[in-house]
C-alpha positions as CSV (number, residue, x, y, z in Angstrom):
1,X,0.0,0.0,0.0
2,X,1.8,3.5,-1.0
3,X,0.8,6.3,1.2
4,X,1.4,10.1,0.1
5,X,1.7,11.4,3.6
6,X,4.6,13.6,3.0
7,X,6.4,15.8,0.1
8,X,7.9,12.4,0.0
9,X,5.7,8.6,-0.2
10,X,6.0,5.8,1.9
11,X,4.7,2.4,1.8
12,X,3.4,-0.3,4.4
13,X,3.0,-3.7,3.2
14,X,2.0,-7.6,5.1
15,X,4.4,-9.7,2.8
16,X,3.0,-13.3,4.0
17,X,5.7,-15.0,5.1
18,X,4.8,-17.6,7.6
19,X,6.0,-17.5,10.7
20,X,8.7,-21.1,10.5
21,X,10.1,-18.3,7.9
22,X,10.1,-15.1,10.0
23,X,12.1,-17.3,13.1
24,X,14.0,-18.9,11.0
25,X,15.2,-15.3,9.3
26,X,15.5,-13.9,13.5
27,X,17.8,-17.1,14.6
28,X,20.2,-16.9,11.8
29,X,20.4,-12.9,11.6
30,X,20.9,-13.1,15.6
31,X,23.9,-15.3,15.0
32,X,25.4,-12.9,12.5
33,X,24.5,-9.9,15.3
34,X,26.3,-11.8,17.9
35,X,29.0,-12.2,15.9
36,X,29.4,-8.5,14.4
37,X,28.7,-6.7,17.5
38,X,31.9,-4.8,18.6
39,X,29.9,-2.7,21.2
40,X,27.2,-1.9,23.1
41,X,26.1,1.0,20.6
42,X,23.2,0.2,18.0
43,X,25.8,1.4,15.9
44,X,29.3,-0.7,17.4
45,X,29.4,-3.6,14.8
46,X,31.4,-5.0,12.2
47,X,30.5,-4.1,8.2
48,X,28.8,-6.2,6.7
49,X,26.1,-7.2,4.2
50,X,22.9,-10.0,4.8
51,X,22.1,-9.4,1.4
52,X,25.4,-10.7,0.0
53,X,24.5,-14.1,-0.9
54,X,26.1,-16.1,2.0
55,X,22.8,-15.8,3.7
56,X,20.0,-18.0,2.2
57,X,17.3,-16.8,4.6
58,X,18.4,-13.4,3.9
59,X,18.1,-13.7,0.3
60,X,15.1,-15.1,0.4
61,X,13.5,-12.0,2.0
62,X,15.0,-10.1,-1.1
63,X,13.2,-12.4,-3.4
64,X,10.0,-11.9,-1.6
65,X,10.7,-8.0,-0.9
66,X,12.0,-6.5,-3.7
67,X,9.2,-7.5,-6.3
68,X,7.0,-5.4,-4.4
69,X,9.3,-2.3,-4.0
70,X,9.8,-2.5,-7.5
71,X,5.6,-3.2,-8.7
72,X,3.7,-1.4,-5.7
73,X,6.1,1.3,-4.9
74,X,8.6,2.6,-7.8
75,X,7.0,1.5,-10.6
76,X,7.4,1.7,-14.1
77,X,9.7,5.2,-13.8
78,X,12.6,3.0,-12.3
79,X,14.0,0.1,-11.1
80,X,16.3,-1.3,-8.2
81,X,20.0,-1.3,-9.1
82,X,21.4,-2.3,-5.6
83,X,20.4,-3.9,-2.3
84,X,22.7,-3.7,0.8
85,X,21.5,-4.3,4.0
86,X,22.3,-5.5,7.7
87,X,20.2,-6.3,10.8
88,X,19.4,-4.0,13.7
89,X,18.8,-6.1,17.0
90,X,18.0,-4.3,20.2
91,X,17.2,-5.4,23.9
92,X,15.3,-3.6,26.3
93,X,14.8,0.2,26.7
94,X,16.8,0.9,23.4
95,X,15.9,3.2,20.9
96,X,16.6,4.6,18.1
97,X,17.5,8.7,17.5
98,X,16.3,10.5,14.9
99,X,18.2,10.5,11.7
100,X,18.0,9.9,7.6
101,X,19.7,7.4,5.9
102,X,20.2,9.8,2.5
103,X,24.0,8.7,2.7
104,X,23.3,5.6,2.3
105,X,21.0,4.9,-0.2
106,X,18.0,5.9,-2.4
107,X,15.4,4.1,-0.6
108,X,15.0,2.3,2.5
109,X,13.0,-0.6,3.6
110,X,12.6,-2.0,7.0
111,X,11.2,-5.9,7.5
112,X,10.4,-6.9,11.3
113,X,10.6,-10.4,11.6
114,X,9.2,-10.4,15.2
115,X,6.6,-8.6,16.7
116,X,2.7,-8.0,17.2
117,X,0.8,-10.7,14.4
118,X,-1.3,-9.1,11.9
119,X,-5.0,-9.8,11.8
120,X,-5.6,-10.4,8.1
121,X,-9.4,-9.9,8.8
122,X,-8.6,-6.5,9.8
123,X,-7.9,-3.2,8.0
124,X,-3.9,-3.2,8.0
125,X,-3.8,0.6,8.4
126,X,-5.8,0.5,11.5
127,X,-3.6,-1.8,13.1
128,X,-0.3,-0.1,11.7
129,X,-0.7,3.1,12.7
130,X,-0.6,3.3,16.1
131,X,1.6,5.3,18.4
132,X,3.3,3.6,21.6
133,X,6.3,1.4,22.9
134,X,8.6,0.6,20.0
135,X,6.6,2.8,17.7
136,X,8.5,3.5,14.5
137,X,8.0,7.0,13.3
138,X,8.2,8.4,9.9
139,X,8.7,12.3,9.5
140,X,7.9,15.2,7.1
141,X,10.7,18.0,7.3
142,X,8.0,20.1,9.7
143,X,8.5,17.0,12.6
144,X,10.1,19.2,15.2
145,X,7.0,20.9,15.6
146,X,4.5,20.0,18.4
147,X,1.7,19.6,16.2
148,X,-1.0,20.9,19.3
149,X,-3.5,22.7,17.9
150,X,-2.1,23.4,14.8
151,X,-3.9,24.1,11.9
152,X,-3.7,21.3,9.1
153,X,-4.4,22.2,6.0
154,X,-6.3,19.8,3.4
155,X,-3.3,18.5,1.2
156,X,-0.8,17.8,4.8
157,X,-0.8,15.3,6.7
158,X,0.4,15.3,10.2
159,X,4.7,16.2,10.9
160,X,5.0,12.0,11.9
161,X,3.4,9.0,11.0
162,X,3.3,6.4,13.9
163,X,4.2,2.6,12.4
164,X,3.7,-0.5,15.5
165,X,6.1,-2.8,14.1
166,X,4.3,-6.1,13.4
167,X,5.8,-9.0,12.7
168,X,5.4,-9.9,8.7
169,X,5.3,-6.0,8.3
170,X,7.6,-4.2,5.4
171,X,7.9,-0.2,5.5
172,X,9.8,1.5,2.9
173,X,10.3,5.3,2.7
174,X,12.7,8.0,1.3
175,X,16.2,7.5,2.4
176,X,16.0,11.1,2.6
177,X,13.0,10.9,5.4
178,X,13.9,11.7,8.8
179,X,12.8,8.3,10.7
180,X,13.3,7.4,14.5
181,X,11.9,5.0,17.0
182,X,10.8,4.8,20.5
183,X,11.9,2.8,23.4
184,X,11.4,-1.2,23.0
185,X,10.1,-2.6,25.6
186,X,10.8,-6.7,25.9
187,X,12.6,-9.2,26.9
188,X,13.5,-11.0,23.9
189,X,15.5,-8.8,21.5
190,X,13.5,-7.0,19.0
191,X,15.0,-7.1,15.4
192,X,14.9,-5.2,12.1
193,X,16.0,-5.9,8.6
194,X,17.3,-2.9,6.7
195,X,17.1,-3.1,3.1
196,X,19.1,-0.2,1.7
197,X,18.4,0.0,-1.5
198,X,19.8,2.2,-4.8
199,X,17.2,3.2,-7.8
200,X,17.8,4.3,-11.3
201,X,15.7,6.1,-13.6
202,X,14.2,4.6,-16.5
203,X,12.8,7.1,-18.0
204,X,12.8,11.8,-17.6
C-alpha cells in the first residue's frame, strides 16, 4: 500500500511469510549480530552485508521484498540497481534517534521479523498506525514541531506518521526521510532488517 503522507511517499505492506520463515530469518540474523557486534552501541558492529549471498534466509527475504518495492512502490519510472543491507537487533529500553539514511541509499526498507501478528481480517492501516512502545515514526521535514492545535491544511498530513512494528510488516520510505523509533520494551531482543536500496531512472 503507497501512502502520500509527505512531500515524500512511503509504503506499508503484510508480505505473508509464515512464521517457521520469519524465526527462521531472526535465529540466523541473531547469530550474525552476535558475531558483528563490537559494542554496546546500535551502531558498534562490524561491516557487513545480509544481502550478499552467503545468507539463504536473507536472500530469500530479497526475493520476496524486492518484487513489491519494484511493482507497488517505484514503478514503471525505475527500477532497483542495488540492495545492501544488515540487521538492527535491540534489547530492552533501546531506541533509536532521529536520523535519515540519504548517505546511504536511495530508498530504505525495513522488515520486522518479530513482533505483534497481523489480523488479516482486519484493515492493516488501523492496526499499523498506532503510536506507543517501539513505535516507528516516519517524518515530514516540519516534525520538530508539536503539532497541538495546529492548523492542518487539506493536502498535509500530520509532521510523523506512527508505524507498531508487526511481525510480517515491510515499511519502505525516502532515504532522505527523517525516521526514528521509540523505546522497546521486551525481553526478547527485537530485530529489524534494513534493506538499503539504490534506484535508477528509467525514464525523464
Amino acid at each position: 500500500m503507497k501512502l502520500h503522507l509527505f512531500p515524500t511517499v512511503a509504503g506499508i505492506w503484510s508480505l505473508g511469510r509464515s512464521v517457521v520463515e520469519d524465526r527462521e530469518l531472526y535465529d540466523t540474523l541473531l547469530q550474525v549480530h552476535g558475531r558483528m557486534k563490537t559494542g554496546g552501541e546500535i551502531w558498534d558492529r562490524h561491516t557487513h552485508d545480509v544481502f550478499d549471498g552467503s545468507i539463504p534466509v536473507a536472500s530469500k527475504l530479497a526475493s520476496d521484498a524486492l518484487p513489491v518495492l519494484q511493482c507497488d512502490f517505484i514503478g514503471d519510472g525505475g527500477r532497483i540497481v542495488h540492495l545492501q543491507g544488515r540487521e538492527v537487533v535491540r534489547a530492552n529500553g533501546v531506541e533509536i534517534m532521529p536520523h535519515s539514511d540519504e548517505d546511504e541509499c536511495h530508498l530504505q526498507a525495513v522488515y520486522f521479523p518479530n513482533g505483534t501478528e497481523l489480523d488479516p481480517a482486519l484493515d492493516l492501516i488501523d492496526q499499523v498506525n498506532v503510536f506507543g512502545p517501539n513505535g516507528f515514526a516516519l517524518c515530514n521535514p516540519d516534525w520538530r514541531s508539536s503539532g497541538f492545535g495546529k492548523l492542518l491544511m487539506p493536502w498535509e498530513s500530520h509532521a510523523k506518521f506512527w508505524i507498531k512494528p508487526h511481525r510480517g510488516l515491510l515499511v519502505a520510505f525516502d532515504a532522505r526521510a527523517v525516521h526514528f523509533q521509540k523505546p522497546y520494551q521486551g525481553d526478547v531482543p527485537f530485530m529489524q532488517v534494513l534493506l538499503n536500496i539504490n534506484v535508477e531512472r528509467t525514464y525523464g
